[in-house]
N, C-alpha and C positions, 0 to 999 in steps of 0.2 A: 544471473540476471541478464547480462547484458553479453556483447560479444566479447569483452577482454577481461570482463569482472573477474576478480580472482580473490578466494575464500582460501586463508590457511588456517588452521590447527597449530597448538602450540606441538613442537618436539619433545620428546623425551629422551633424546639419544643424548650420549655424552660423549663430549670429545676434549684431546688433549692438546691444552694452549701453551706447551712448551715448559710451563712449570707444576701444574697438578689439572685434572679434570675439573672441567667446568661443563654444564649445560649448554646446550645453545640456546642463539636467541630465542624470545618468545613471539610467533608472526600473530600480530592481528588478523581474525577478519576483517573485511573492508569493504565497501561497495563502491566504485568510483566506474563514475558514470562517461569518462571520458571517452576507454575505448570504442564505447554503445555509438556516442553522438560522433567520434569519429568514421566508423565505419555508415553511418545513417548517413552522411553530410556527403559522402564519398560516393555512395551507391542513389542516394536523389542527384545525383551532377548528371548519370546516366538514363535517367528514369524520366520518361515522358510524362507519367499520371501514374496513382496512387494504385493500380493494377499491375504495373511494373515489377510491383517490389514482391521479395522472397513471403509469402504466404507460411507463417511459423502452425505446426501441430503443437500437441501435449506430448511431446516425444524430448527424449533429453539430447539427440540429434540436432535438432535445430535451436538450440542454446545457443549458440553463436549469433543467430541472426535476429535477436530477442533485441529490438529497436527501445531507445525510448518513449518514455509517454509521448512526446509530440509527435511521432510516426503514427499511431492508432486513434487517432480523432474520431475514430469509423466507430470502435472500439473502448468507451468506459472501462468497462468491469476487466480489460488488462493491465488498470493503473493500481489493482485493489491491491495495499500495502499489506498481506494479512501475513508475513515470514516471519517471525522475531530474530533478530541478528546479534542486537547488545542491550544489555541493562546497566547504567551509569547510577552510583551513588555517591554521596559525598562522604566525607568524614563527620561530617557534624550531622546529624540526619535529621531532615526534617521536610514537611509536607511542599513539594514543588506546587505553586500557585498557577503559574505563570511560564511560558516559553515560549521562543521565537529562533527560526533561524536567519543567519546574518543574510542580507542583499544578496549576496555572492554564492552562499551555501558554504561559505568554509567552516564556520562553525555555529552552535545551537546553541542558544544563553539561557538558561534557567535561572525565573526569581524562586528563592525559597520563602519560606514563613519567618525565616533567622533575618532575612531582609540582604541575602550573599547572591551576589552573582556567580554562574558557575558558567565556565565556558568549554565546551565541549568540541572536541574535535568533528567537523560534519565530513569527514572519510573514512576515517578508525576510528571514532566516536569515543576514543580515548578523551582522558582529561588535559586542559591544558592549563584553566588559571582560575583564581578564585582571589573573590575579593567583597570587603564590607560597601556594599551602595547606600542603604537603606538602614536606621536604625529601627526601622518595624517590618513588620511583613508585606513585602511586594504583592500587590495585587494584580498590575497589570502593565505589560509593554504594548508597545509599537515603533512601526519602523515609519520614516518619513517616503514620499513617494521617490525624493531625488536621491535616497540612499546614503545621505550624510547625515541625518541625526537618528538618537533613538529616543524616546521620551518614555518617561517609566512612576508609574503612582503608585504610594503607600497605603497602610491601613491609619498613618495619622493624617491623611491628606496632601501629602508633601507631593511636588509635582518635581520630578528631574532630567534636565537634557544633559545628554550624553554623543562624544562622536562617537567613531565605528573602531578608533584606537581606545575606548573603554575610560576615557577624559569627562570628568566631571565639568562643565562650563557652566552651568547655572542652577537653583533650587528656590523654587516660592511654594507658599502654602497655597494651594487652591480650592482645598475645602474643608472644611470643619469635622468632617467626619470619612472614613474611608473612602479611595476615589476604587471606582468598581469597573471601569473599563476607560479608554481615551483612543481617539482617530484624528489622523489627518484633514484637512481637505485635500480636493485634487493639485491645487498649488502650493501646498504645504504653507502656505501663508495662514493658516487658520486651526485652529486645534479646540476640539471639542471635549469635553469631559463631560463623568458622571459620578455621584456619588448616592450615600446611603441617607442625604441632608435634602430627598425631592427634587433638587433641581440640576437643569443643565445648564452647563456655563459654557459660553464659545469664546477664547482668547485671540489676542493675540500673540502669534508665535514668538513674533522680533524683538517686543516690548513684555509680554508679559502682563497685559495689561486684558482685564475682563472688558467685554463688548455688548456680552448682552446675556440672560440670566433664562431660561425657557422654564416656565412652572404651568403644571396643569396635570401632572401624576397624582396620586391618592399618596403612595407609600415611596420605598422606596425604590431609587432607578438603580436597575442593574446592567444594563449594557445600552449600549448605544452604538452608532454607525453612521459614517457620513457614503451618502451619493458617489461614486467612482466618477460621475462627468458631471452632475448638478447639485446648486446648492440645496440637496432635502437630506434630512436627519431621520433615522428612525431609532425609538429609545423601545427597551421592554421593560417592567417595571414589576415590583411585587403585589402589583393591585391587580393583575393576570390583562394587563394592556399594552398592547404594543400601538403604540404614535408615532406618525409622522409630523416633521417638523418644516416650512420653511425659513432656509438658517438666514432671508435679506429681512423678509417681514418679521421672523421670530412668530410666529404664529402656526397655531394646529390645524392642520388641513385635512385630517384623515384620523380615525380612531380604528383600530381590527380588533374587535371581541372574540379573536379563537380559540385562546387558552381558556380553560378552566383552574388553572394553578399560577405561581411566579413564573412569570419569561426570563430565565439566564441569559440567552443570546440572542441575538438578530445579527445579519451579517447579509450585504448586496451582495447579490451574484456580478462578476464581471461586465456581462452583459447591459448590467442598468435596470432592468425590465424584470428581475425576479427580489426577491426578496423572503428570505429564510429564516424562519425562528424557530426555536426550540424551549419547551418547559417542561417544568416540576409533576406535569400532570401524563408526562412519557410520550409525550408528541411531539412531532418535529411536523412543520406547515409548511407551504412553498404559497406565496402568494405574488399575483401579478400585478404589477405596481400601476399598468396600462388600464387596466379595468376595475383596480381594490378588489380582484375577486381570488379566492382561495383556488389554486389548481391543482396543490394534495395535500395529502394525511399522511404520514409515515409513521408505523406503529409497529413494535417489533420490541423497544426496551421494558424489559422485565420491572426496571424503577426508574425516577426520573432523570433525564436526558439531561445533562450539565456545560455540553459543549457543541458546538458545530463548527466547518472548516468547509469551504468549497476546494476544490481540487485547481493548483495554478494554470494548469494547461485544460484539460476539460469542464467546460462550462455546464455541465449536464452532471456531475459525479461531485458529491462529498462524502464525508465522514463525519461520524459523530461520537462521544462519549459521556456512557452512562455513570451514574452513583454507584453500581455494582460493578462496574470497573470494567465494563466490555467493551469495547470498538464494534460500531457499524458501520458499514461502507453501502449506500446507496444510487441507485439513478433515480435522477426527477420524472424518467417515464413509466416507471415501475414502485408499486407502492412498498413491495416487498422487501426485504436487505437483502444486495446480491450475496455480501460478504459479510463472514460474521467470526471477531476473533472473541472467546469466550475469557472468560476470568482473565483478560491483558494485564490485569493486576487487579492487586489483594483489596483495593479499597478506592475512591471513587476518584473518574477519571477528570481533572479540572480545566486539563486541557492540553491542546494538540495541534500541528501546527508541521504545513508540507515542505520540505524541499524546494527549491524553485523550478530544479528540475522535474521535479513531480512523482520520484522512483523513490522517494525515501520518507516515512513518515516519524515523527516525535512526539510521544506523550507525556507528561509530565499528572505525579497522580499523588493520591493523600498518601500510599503507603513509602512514601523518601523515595524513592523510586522515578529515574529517567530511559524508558525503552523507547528502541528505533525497532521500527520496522519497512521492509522489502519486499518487493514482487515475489511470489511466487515463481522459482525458477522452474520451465519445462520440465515434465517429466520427473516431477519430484514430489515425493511423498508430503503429505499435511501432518505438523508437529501434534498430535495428540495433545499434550497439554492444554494448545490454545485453541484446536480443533476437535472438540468432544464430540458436535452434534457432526461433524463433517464425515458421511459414510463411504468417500467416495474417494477416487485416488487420480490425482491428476496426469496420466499419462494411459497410452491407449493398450487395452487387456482383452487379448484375442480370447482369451477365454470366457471372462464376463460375458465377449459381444459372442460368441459359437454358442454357450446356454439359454441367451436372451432373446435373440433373433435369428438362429440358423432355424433353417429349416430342415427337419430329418424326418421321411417316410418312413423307416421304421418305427417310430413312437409317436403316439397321439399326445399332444400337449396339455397337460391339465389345467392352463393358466392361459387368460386370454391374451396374444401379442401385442395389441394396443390398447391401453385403458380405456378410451372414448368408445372402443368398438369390440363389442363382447366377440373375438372371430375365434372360435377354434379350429384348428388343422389337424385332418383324421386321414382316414383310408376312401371315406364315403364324403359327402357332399360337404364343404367347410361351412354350410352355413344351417344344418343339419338342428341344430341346437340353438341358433337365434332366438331371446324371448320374443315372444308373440308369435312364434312359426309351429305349426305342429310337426311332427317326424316327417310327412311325406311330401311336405309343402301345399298341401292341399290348397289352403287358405286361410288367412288370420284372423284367429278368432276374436279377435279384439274390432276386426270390422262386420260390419251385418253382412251378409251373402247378397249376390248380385242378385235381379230377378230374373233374366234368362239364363239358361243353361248354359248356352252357347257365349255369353258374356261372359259368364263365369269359366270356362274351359278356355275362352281365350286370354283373361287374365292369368292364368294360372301357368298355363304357356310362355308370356312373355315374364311375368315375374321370375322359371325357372331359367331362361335362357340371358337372363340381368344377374343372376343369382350366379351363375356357373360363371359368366363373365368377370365378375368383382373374385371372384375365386381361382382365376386363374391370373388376373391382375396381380395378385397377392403370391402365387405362387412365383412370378416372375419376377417381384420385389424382393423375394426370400432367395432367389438364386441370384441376382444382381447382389443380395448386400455380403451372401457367402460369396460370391465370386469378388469384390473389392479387399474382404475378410483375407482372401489367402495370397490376395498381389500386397495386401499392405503386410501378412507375416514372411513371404517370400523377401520385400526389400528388407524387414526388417534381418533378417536372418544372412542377406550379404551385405549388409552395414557392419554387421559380428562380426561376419569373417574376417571383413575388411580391414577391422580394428583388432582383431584379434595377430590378424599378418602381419601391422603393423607395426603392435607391440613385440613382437617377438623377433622382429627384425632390431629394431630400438635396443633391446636388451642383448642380441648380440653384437652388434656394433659399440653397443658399452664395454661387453665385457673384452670384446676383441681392445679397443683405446684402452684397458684397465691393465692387459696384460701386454701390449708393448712400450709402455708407460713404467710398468715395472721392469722390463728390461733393461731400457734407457737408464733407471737408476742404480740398476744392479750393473750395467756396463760402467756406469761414471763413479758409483765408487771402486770397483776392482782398478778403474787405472789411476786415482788418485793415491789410494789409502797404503801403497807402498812404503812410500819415506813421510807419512805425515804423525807420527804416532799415535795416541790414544784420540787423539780429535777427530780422527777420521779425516784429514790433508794434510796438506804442506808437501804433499810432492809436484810434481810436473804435471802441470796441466788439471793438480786436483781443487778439492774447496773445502773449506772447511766447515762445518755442520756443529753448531756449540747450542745445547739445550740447556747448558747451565750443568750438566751432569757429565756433558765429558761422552756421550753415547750420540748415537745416529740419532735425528727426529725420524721418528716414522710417514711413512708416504702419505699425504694426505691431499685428496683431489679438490 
């Protein structure tokens, strides 16, 4: 991923700890995102403007110079989390609701349906603690803006603040019936809720005391959302509404009828000015809070859409998670999914939630199940499991590109080189086979014939000499992209060598240190083991070497 990221594999070798064979350790994978931002922070100190910096391929070459998300602001679709790295489950298994990682990013806290907080390592996404919060199923966290509390609602209503050392400080009942989602204000003076009982209630933080009660839903409210810089609310609801709120007057200011199903989520974009929902009916909407007017449709989930997450660093890039269990990764200028992990899990995704750094994604799903996912590194294959529809391989294949686009005069092509433009390339005229042209170029029968002769021969004239022109255009595109083609397998082929010299020099200077290594030990026991008897010392200048058996330890580096 990044420039110092480092992925180990557990070992299988066994080695001897002085009294019997033991295995070694077992290494985590890990993604830590340090070295990235280090080397980023070190190479902008030098860099005048955003041209400066090292330009990465899909080459596993330039793995090293693989920036964090905040280096590619130019660049969404390089934040797409779509790797799988780990999959975290508990002991006690049951459907994770709920997930959040901390302020900091050191670790990810998963509510379960048991009502258990799980805390998870966020670098080795190992486990580190667990513990009973809740005596019913957690439905929903958050983090405070100033990063010192976190507040978290039941399936009986029970509302609870928490610091960031996992300290229970307070618990009041806030609603009669499951609370379904709860946010900050921008001052964290203020805290919003919702539940399955129709209304929203706005607290306060300090006191714990309700302020004002917002009704005007049909059914019941499933998520909600306060303004990032003003006081407006948007709730979605099971009556397929999503409402704005203002939270001084407490009044309805704005109604969207876009869903045709329940709205699970709303969620502000950073920015202020966008506002995103997602429903039951497999739509996700982007609408502009500036105008109330809709500015897209995103369509792509197979069943309904259960989650949304804007991305920390990119204002333009989210994610989303369907009931069949798949992740999308979208941009708000493209209605399409750039990024698509299939089956991320066995059963529906409830929710998901980035990194702060933005390189690292969490899901939490029905089937007990807690996976992370990572950038796709350079030059690295797509995992088939989560990449079924993916036909394509992320790193650059001179072969693919010599069948697809070179151009070879020995063979006429039976397949047109660009979709939009039926061209084929022969021995005779490339344009020879156009529809609507006959063999000779005479004239197209698809228009009526001029009525002079002489206009007609003079069109035919300039049409053949525009014709040969786009034909030779073409041909000088086809040797420009072979001639790129063979300076980009040329470097790639003394990058090999390179690395190839490298290793092999590596490996003798190991085995050169292996073998005066063993000298030095074979010299230093011959002058000890004189007068030292079965211990191997006790003579002059020697040492004594005890494995508990009375024999040499063997050499070990």
């Amino acid at each position: 991923m990044y420039g110092g990221e480092q992925s180990y594999a557990p070992r299988e070798k066994l080695v001897f700890d002085g009294r019997r064979m033991r295995q070694n350790e077992v290494h985590r994978r890990f993604v830590d995102p340090a070295s990235g931002l280090v080397m980023y922070m070190n190479d902008m100190k030098f860099s005048m403007s955003v041209a400066d910096r090292i330009h990465t391929q899909s080459h596993s070459g330039f793995r090293k110079f693989f920036y964090p998300p905040e280096a590619y602001l130019d660049s969404p679709i390089s934040s797409s989390t779509s790797k799988f790295i780990h999959l975290s489950v508990n002991k006690t298994r049951s459907p994770v609701n709920t997930l959040k990682f901390a302020p900091a990013g050191r670790r990810c806290i998963t509510g379960c349906s048991s009502g258990e907080f799980t805390l998870w390592n966020g670098l080795a996404f190992n486990f580190e603690t667990i513990l009973q919060a809740h005596d019913s199923a957690i439905r929903t966290m958050t983090w405070s803006h100033n990063q010192e509390w976190m507040v978290t609602g039941d399936q009986n209503g029970e509302i609870k603040y928490w610091q960031p050392n996992m300290n229970n400080v307070k618990v009041f009942r806030g609603h009669k019936e499951a609370v379904r989602d709860l946010k900050f204000s921008r001052t964290d003076q203020k805290l919003v809720t919702c539940s399955d009982e129709v209304a929203i209630k706005i607290w306060d933080f300090a006191t714990t005391t309700c302020e004002a009660s917002l009704e005007g839903h049909g059914w019941d409210v499933k998520c909600v959302d306060w303004h990032p810089v003003s006081a407006l609310l948007a709730s979605g609801s099971k009556d397929n509404l999503v409402k704005l709120w203002d939270a001084k007057s407490r009044k309805n200011v704005a109604t969207l009828h876009g869903h045709k199903n329940t709205v699970v989520d709303v969620e502000f974009n950073r920015n202020g000015n966008w506002l995103l929902t997602a429903g039951r009916d497999q739509l996700i909407k982007l609408y502009d809070l500036r105008m109330l007017k809709e500015l897209q449709s995103f369509r792509g989930h197979q069943k309904e859409v259960t989650t949304v997450c804007w991305h920390p660093i990119h204002e333009d890039f989210f994610a989303s998670g369907g009931f069949d269990g798949a992740i999308f990764f979208w941009d708000t200028a493209r209605s399409e999914p750039q990024s698509i992990v299939e089956e991320a899990h066995d059963s529906a995704v409830w929710s998901i939630d980035w990194h702060p750094v933005g390189h690292v994604l969490a899901t939490g799903a029905h089937d007990h199940t807690t996976k992370f996912w990572c950038r796709q590194r350079l030059g690295e294959e797509y995992d088939e499991r989560y990449h079924k529809s993916e036909a394509y391989v992320n790193h650059f294949d001179p072969d693919q590109v010599k069948d697809e686009f070179m151009y070879k005069p020995e063979e006429v092509a039976t397949e047109p080189v660009a979709k939009p433009l039926p061209l084929y390339i022969g021995d005779d005229s490339p344009f020879e086979r156009l529809p609507g042209f006959d063999t000779q170029f005479k004239r197209n029968p698809a228009r009526p014939p001029s009525p002079s002769r002489r206009t007609r021969s003079s069109h035919y004239h300039q049409k053949q000499s525009n014709n040969l022109n786009r034909a030779d255009r073409e041909r000088a595109r086809l040797r420009a992209q072979q001639r790129d083609h063979d300076r980009r397998r040329q470097r790639e082929e003394r990058l090999e060598r390179e690395r190839m010299t490298t290793r092999k020099l590596e490996q003798e200077r190991e085995r050169q240190w292996e073998k005066a290594a063993r000298e030095r030990e074979r010299n230093r026991h011959g002058r000890g083991g004189g007068r030292g008897g079965r211990g191997g010392g006790g003579g002059r200048g020697g040492r004594r070497y005890d494995d508990g058996g009375g024999g040499i330890q063997p050499y070990k580096r």
